[in-house]
N, C-alpha and C positions, 0 to 999 in steps of 0.2 A: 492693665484694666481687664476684669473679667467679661467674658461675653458670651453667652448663653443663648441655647434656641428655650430653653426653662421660664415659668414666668416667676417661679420661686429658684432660692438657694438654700440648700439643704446649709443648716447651722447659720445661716443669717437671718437677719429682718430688715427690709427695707424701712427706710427711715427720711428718704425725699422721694420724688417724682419729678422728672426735672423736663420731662415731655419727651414727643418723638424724635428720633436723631435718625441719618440716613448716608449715604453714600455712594456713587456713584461710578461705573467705569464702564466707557463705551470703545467697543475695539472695529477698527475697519478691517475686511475682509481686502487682503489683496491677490483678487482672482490667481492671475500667471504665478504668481511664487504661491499662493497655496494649495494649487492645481499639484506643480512639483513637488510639493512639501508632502501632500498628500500621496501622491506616490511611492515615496521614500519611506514612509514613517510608517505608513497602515498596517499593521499588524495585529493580525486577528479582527480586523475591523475596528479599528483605535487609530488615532493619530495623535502620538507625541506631541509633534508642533501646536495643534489644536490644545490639545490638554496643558499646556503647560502657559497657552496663553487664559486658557479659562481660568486656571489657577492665580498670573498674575491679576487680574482683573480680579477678582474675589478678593483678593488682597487688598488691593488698591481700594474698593469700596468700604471693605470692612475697614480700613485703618483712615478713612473719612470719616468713617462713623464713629467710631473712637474719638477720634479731633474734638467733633462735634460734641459730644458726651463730654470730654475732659472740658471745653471752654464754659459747658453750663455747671461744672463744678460737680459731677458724676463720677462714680469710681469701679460704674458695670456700666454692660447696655443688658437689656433680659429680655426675652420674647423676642430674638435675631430671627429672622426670615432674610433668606436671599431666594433673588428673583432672579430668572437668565433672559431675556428676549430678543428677537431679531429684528431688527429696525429695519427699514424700507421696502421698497416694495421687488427690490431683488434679496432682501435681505443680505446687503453688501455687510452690513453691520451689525454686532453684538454687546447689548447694555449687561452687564452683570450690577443688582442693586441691592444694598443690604441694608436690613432699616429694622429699629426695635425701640424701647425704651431706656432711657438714658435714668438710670435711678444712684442714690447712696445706700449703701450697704455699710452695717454693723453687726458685727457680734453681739447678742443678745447681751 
């Protein structure tokens, strides 16, 4: 399934609207082991561990939304926004959320 930050596709036409579609992935922060994790990994001011959970999570949303898209009978989503936010009020947790329009595409 295609999926686009684009609200067009060059050499297509859309042809349904199938509405919004979304997806979601929220990750707990586990202080002690990311304390250490962050020690190990920083490099240049990065953290591997970090990154590659932000990555899963991106994933995981994005291929919700997809779900979602494929069950309304869509064959893109167009206009993809992802979102990153800290949930609570220690910010223990991390929402990654990806959300666009679910359409059909055809060749002209």
């Amino acid at each position: 399934m295609l999926v686009t930050t684009t609200h067009t596709v060059e050499g297509m036409r859309i042809v349904a609207y199938h509405g919004l579609v979304s997806g979601e992935a929220i990750l707990g922060a586990h202080i002690g082991r990311d304390f250490l994790a962050g020690l190990t990994n920083i490099v240049g001011g990065r953290s591997g561990a970090y990154e590659e959970e932000l990555r899963n999570a991106k994933e995981i949303a994005v291929n919700e939304m997809q779900q979602q898209a494929a069950a309304l009978g869509a064959n893109a989503v167009i206009g993809v926004d992802l979102d990153y936010e800290a949930l609570g009020s220690s910010s223990s947790m991390l929402m990654v959320s990806a959300s666009g329009t679910a359409v059909t595409l055809q060749q002209p």
